[in-house]
C-alpha positions as CSV (number, residue, x, y, z in Angstrom):
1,X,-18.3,6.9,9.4
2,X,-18.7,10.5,9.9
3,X,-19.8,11.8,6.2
4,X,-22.4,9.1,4.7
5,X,-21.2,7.9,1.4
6,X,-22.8,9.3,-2.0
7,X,-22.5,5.7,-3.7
8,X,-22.1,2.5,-2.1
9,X,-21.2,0.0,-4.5
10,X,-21.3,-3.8,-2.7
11,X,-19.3,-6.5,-4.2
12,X,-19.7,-10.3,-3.3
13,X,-20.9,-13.5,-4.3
14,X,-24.1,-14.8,-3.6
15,X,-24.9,-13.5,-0.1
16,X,-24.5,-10.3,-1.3
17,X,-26.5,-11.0,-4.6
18,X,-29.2,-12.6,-2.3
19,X,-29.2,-8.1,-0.9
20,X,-29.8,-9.4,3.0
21,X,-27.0,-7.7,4.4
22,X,-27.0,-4.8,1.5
23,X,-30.2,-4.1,2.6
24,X,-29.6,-3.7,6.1
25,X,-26.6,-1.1,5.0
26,X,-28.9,0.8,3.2
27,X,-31.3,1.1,6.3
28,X,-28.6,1.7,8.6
29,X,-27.7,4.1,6.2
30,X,-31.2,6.2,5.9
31,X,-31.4,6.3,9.8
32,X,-27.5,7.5,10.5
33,X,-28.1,10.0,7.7
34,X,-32.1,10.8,6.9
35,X,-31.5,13.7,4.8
36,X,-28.9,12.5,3.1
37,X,-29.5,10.5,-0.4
38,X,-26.9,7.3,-0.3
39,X,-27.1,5.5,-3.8
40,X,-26.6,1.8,-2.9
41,X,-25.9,-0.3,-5.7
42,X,-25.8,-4.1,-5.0
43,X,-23.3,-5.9,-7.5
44,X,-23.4,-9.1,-6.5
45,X,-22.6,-11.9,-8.3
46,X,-23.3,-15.4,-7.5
47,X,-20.2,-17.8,-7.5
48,X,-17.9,-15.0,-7.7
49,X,-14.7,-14.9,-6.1
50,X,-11.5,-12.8,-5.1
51,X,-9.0,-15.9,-5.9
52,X,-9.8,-17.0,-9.4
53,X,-10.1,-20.1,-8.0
54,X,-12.9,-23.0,-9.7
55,X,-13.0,-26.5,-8.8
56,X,-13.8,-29.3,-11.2
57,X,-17.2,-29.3,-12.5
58,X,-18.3,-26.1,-11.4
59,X,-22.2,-25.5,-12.1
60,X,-21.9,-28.9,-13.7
61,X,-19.3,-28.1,-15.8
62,X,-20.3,-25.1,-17.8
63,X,-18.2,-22.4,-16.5
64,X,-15.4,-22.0,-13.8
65,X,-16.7,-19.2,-11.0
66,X,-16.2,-16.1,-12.0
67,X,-13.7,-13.5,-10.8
68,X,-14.4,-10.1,-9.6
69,X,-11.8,-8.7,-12.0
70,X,-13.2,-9.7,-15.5
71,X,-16.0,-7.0,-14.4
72,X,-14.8,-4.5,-11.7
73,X,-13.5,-1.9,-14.1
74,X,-16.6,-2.0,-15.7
75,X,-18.5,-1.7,-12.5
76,X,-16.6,0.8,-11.3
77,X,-16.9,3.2,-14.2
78,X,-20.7,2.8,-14.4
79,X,-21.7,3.4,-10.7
80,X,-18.4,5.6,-9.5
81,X,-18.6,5.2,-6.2
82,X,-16.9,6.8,-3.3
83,X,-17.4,3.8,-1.1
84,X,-17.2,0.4,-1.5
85,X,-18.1,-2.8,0.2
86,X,-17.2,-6.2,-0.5
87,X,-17.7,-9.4,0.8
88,X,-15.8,-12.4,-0.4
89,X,-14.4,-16.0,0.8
90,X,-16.8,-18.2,0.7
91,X,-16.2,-19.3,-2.5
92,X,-12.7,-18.7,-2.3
93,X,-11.8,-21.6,-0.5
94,X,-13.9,-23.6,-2.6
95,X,-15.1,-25.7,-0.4
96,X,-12.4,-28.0,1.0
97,X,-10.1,-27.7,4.0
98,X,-7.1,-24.5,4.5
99,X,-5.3,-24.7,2.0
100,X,-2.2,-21.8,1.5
101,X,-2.0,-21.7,-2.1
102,X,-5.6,-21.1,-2.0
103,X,-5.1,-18.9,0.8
104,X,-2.5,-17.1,-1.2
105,X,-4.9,-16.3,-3.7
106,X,-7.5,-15.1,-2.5
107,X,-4.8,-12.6,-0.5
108,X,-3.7,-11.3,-3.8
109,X,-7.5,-10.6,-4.8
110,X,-8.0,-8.8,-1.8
111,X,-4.8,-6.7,-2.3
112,X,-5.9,-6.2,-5.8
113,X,-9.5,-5.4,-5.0
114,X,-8.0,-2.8,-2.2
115,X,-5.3,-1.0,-4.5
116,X,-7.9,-1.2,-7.6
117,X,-10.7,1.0,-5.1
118,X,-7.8,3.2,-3.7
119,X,-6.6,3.8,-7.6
120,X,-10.5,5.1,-8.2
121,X,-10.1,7.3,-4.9
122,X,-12.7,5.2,-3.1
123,X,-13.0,4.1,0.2
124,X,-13.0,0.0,0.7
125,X,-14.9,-1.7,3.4
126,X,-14.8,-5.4,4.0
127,X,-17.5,-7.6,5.5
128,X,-16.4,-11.1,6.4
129,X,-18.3,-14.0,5.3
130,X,-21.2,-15.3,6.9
131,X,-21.1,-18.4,8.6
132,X,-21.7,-21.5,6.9
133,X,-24.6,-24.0,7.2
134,X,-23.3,-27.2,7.4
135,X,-26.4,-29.3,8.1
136,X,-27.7,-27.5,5.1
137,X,-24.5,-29.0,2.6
138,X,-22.6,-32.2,4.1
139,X,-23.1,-32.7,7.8
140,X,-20.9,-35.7,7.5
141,X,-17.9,-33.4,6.0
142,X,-14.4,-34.5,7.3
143,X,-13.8,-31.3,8.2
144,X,-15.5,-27.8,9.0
145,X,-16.3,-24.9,6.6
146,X,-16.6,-22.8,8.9
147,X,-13.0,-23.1,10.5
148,X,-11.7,-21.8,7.1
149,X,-13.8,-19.4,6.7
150,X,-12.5,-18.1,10.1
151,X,-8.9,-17.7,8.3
152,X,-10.9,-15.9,5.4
């Protein structure tokens, strides 16, 4: 990136809610470009996803995740920002093995997300999920998150 970005708006679920990697773009940021003001604006949202995709008893059955779309307009007019970063999938494949119709969706929310950010003149960067801690959730999981999150 040659010309730092005036706003950086982030976008993700919890890890980007949880500003650990947003932070480290903002310092990157203030050493590429010290006299240069970035405005970084973390819009995280925990549980949120790309797909639209919930499973069964989500948050104990109160609400189905949330969706980037009920809110980016919104989001977008408040902060307008030139550049934009957004980190989904983990939620997206809600926890269970590859699966193409949930694959499917969550390539329609990215292809949403990317014409939605053009449409504003913005520029869209993506950062891939993190990797997933599986001692931390169900070490005795038939199968392993992190192999889908590799497709994500």
């Amino acid at each position: 990136m040659t010309n730092p970005p005036r706003t950086l708006l982030c976008l993700g679920d919890s890890n980007t809610w949880a500003g650990h990697w947003v932070d480290m773009v903002d310092a990157a940021l203030a050493v590429r470009f010290p006299d240069q003001a970035v405005d970084v604006v973390n819009a995280g949202l925990p549980s949120e996803t790309l797909s639209g995709l919930s499973e069964d008893g989500h948050a104990g059955g109160a609400f189905p995740r949330p969706v980037v779309f009920e809110r980016l307009e919104r989001v977008l007019d408040a902060h307008r920002p030139d550049t934009v970063a957004a980190c989904y999938g983990m939620n997206d494949g809600i926890y269970q093995p590859l699966d193409e119709r949930r694959f499917a969706a969550f390539r329609q929310g990215v292809e949403r997300l990317e014409r939605m950010v053009a449409a504003r003149g913005a520029r869209l960067f993506w950062i891939t999920p993190p990797p997933f801690d599986r001692k931390r959730f169900d070490a005795n999981a038939p199968f392993d998150y992190d192999d889908v999150l590799a497709a994500y």
